[in-house]
GUMIMI-997627 format. One record per residue (C-alpha): residue number from 1; residue in one letter; chain; x, y, z. Coordinates in steps of 0.05 Angstrom, whole numbers, always signed. Each point is the difference from the previous one (the first is absolute). Example, Ala and Ser with C-alpha at 12.3 -4.5 7.8 and 13.67 -1.06 7.14 Angstrom:
<rec n="1" res="a" chain="A" u="+246" v="-90" w="+156"/>
<rec n="2" res="s" chain="A" u="+27" v="+69" w="-13"/>
// end
This chain:
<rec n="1" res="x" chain="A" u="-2926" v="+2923" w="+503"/>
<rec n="2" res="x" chain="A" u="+29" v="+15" w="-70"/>
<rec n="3" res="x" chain="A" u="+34" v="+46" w="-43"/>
<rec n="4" res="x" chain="A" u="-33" v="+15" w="-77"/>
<rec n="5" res="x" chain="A" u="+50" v="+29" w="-51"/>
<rec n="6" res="x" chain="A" u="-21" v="+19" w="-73"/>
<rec n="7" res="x" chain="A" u="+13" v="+33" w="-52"/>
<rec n="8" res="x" chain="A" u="+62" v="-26" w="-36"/>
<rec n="9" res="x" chain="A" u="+16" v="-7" w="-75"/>
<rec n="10" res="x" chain="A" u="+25" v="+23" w="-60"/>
<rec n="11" res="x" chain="A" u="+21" v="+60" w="-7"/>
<rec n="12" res="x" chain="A" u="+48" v="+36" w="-40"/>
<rec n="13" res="x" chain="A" u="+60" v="+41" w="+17"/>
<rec n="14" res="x" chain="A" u="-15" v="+73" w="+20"/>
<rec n="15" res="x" chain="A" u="-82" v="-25" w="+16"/>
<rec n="16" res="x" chain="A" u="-33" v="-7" w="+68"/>
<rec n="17" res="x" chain="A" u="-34" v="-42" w="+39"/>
<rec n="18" res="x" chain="A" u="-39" v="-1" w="+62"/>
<rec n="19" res="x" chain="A" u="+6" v="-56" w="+51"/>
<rec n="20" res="x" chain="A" u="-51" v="-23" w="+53"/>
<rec n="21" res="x" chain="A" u="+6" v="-26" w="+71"/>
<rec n="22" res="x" chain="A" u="-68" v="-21" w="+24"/>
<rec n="23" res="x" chain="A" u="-7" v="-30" w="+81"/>
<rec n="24" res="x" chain="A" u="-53" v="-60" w="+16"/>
<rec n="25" res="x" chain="A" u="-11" v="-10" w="+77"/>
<rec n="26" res="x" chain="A" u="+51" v="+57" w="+15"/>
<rec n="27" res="x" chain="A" u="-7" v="+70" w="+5"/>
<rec n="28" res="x" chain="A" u="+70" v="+24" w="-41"/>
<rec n="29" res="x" chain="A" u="-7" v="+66" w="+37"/>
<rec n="30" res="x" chain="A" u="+30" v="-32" w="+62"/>
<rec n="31" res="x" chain="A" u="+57" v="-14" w="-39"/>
<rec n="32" res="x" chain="A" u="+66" v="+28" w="-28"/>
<rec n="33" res="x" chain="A" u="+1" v="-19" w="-70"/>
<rec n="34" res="x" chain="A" u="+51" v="-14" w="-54"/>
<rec n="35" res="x" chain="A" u="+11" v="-19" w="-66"/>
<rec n="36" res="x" chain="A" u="+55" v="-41" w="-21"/>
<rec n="37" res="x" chain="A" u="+20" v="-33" w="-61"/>
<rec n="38" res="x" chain="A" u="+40" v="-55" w="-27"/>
<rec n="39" res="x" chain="A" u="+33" v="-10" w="-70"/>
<rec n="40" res="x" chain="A" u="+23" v="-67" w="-21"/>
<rec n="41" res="x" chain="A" u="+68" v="-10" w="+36"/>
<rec n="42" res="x" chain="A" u="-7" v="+52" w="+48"/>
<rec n="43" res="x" chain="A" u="-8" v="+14" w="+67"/>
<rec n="44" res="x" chain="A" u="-68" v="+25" w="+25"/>
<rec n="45" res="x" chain="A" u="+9" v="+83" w="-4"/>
<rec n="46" res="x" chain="A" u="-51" v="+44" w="+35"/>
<rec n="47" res="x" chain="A" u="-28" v="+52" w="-41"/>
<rec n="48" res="x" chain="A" u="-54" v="+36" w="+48"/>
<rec n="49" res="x" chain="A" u="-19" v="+9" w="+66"/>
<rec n="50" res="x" chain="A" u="-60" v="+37" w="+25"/>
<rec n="51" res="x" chain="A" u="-2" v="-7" w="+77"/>
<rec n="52" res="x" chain="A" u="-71" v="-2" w="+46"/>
<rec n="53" res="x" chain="A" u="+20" v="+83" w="+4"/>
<rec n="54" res="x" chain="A" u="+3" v="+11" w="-74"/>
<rec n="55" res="x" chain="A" u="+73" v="+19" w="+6"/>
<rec n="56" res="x" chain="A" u="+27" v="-25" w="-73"/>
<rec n="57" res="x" chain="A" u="+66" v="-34" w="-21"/>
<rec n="58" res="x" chain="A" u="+21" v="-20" w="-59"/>
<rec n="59" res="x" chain="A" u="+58" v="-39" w="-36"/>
<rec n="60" res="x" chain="A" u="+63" v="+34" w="-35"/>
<rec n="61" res="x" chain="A" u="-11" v="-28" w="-66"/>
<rec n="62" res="x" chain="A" u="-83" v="+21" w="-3"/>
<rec n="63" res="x" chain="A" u="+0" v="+70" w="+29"/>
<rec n="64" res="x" chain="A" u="-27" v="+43" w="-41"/>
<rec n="65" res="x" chain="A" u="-44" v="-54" w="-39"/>
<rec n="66" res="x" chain="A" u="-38" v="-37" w="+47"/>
<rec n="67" res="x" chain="A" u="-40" v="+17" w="+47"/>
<rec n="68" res="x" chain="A" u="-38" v="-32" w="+62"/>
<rec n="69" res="x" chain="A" u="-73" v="+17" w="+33"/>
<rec n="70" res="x" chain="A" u="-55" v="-32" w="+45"/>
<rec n="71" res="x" chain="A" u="-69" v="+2" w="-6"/>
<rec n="72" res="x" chain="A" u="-23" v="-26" w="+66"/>
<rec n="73" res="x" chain="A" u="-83" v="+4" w="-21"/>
<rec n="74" res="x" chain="A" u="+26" v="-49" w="-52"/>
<rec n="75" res="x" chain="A" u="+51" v="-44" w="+44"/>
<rec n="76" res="x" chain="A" u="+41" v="+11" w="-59"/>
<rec n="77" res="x" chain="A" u="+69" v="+29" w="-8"/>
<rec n="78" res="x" chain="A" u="+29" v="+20" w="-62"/>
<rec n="79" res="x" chain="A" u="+67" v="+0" w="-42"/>
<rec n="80" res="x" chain="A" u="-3" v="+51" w="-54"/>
<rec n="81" res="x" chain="A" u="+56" v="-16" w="-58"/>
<rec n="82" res="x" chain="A" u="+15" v="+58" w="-45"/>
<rec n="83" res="x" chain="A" u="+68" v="+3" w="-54"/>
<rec n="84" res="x" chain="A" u="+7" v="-74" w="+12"/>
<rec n="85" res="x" chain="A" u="+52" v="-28" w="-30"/>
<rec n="86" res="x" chain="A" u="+32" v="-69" w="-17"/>
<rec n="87" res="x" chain="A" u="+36" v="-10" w="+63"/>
<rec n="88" res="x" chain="A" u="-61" v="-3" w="+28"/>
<rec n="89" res="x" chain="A" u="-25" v="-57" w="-20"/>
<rec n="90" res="x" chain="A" u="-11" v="-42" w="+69"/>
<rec n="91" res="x" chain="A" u="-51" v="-41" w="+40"/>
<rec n="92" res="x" chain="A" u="-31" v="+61" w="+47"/>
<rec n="93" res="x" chain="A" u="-22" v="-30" w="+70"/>
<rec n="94" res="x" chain="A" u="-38" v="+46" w="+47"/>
<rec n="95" res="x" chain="A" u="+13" v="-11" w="+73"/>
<rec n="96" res="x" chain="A" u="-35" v="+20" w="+57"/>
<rec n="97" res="x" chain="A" u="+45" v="+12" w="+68"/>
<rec n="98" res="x" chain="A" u="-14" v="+12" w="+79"/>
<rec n="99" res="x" chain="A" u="+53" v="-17" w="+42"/>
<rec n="100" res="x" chain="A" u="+15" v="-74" w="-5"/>
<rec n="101" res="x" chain="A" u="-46" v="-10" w="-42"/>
<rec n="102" res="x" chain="A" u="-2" v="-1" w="-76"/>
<rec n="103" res="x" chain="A" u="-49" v="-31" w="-50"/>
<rec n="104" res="x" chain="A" u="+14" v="-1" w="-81"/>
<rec n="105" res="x" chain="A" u="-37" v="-4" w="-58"/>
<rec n="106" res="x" chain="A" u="+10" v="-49" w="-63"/>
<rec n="107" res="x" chain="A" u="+28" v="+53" w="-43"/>
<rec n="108" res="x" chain="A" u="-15" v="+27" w="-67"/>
<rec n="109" res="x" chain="A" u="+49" v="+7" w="-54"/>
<rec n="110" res="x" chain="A" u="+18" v="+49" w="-45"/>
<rec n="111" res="x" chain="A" u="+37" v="-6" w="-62"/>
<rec n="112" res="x" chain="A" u="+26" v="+68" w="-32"/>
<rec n="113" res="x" chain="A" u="+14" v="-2" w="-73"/>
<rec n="114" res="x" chain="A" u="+52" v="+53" w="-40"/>
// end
């Protein structure tokens, strides 16, 4: 059982980019799902939440500019970043959740530029 993310990097201030959660030996449609991330010094924030339903939640400081979806023919879910901007610049950890139970992936980090 494991959690994939991808899709971090570069980018500059005002760009987007499109982050990946990928699911081996789980089916992430059983799951609630969130995305979190963590700056250097920070606590851990969560930024998105797409439940088993589809019902969508998202963080103050990303509405607007982010935005979360599941592709369960893929196993994948997604994180969509649009108007990013230097403050966010984190380590972005998917997290899969059902009950009790919780798994993680390794996180991917993005660095936003100005």
């Amino acid at each position: 059982v494991q959690l994939q993310a991808s899709g971090g990097g570069l980018v500059q201030a005002g760009g987007s980019r499109r982050l990946s959660c990928t699911g081996s030996g789980m089916l992430l449609s059983r799951y609630n799902m969130n995305w979190y991330r963590q700056a250097p010094g920070e606590q851990r924030e969560l930024v998105a939440t797409i439940t088993r339903d589809g019902d969508i939640n998202y963080g103050d400081s990303v509405k607007g500019r982010f935005a979360v979806s599941r592709d369960n023919a893929e196993n994948t879910v997604y994180l969509q970043m649009n108007s990013l901007q230097v403050g966010d610049t984190a380590t972005y950890y998917c997290n899969a959740q059902l009950l009790r139970t919780q798994y993680w992936g390794q996180g991917t980090l993005v660095t936003v530029s100005s």
